[in-house]
N, C-alpha and C positions, 0 to 999 in steps of 0.2 A: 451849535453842536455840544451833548453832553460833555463836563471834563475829562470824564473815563476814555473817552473815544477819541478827544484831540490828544490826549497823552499816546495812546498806543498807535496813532497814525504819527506823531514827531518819533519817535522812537523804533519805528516797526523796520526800517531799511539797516539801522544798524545793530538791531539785534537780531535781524536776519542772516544779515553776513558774519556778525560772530558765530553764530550756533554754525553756518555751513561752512567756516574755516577748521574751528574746531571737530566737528564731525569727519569733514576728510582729513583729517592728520597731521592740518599745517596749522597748528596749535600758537604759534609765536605769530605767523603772521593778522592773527585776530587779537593781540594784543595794542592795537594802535584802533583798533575799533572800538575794544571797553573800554578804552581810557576815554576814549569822544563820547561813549556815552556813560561813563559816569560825570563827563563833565557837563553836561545836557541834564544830567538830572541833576546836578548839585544847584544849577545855575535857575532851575526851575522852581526847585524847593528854594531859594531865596528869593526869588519873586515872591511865592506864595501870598505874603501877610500882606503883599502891596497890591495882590488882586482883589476887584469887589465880587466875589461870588460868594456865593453860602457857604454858611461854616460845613454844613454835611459833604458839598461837593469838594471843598480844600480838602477835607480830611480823606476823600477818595483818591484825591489824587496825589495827595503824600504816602497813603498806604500804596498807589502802584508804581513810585517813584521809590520810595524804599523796597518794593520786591525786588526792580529792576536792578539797583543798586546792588542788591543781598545776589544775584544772579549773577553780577559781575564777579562780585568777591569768586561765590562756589566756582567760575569758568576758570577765573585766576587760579586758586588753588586747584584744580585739574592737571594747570597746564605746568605746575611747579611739581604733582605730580609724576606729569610723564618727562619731566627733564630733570626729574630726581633734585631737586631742591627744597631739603627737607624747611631750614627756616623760612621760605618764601611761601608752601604750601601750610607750613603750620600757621603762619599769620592770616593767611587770607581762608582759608575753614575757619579760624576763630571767628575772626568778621561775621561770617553767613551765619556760622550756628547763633551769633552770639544776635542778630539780625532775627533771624528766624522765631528767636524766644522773645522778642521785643515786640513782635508783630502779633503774637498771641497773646500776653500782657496785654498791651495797649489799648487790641480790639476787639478782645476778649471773641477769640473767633475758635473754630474746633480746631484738633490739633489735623495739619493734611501731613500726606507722603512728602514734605518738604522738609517739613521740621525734623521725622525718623530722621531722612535725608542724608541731614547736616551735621547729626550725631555720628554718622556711620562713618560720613568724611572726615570727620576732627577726628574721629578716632584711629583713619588710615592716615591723616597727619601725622599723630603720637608715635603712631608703627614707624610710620619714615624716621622719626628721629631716636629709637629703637628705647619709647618710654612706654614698655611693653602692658604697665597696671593702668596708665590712662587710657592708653587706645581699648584696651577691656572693658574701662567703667566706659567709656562710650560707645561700644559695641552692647553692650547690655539695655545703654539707655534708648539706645536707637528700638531695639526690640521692645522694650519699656512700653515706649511713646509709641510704635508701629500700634499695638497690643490696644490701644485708646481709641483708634479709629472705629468708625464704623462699622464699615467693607473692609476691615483689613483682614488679610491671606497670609500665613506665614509664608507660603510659597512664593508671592510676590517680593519678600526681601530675604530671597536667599542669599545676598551679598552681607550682611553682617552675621548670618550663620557661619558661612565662611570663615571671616574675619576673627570671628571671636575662636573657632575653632583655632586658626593661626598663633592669636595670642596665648594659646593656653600651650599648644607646642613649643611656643618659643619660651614657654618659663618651665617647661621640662612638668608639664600635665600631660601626659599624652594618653590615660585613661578620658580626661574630660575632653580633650583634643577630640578626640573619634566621638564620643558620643554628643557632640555637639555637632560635626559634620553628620553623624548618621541620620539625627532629629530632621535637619536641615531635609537631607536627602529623601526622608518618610514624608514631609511634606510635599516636597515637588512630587513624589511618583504617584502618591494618592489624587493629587491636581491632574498632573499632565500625564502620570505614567512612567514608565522605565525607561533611562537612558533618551530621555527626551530633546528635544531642540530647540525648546525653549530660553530667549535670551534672558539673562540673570538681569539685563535691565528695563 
């Protein structure tokens, strides 16, 4: 069995039940799930250098042991989010964004909707702890990096349109306030239209 594929069959039962704890709203009790698996991935990447396979396939399966890992951190800092714990959300965005930029270094791969991602969340960290010019600089970078893609759609990340419009209200811009929501808003109607139903995620 390829590497790629015995990693995501050890792994696939408990990143299943995180994503569907956290999805229905019991957010704390998938915290005793990422800790089992980041400890399943820690414990793998230290086997690594004592297995005999190819150098190409270790390096596969350190880069989907560190996504895993970076996916733990981002679920973490969600869940510090919704229980309002600004140091515990700030640490664990740092982790993922700081993850996320290590993985394009390393593997020198294009930049995906991950990395925007992880800007957008360090930057709603910064808000939580109400360090209103950081959450900015990375409300901008997130659109930065979005802006690199491919296929990117402004209308697909209208959450740091949002965000950055919030930061600008909250340091008393409320000319660049509105005109950053408005952009925001010219994008989605031209996409989907007026007053849409389209989910922001």
């Amino acid at each position: 069995m390829p590497g790629g594929e015995l990693i995501a069959l050890h792994f696939l039962p408990s990143y299943n039940y995180i994503r569907y704890y956290h999805e229905i709203g019991h957010s704390m009790e998938s915290l005793p799930l990422i800790a089992i698996a980041q400890q399943k991935a820690d414990s793998v990447k230290a086997l690594l250098p004592e297995m005999k396979i190819p150098a190409a396939d270790s390096a596969n399966i350190l880069s989907q042991l560190n996504r895993i890992i970076s996916e733990t951190h981002h679920n973490l800092g969600c869940i510090g989010t919704e229980t309002n714990q600004p140091e515990f959300t700030l640490l664990h965005f740092k982790i993922f964004n700081k993850m996320m930029l290590q993985e394009i270094d390393e593997n020198q791969q294009k930049v995906d909707n991950q990395v925007a991602i992880s800007w957008n969340e360090l930057g709603n960290a910064y808000m939580m702890s109400k360090m209103w010019m950081d959450g900015e600089r990375c409300f901008k970078q997130c659109l930065s990096i979005a802006g690199q893609m491919i296929d990117f759609s402004p209308a697909d990340f209208s959450f740091p349109y949002v965000n950055l419009g919030l930061a600008y209200w909250l340091t008393d811009r409320q000319d660049q306030a509105m005109d950053t929501l408005l952009e925001g808003l010219r994008y989605r109607e031209a996409k989907f239209g007026r007053d849409d139903k389209q989910s922001f995620m």
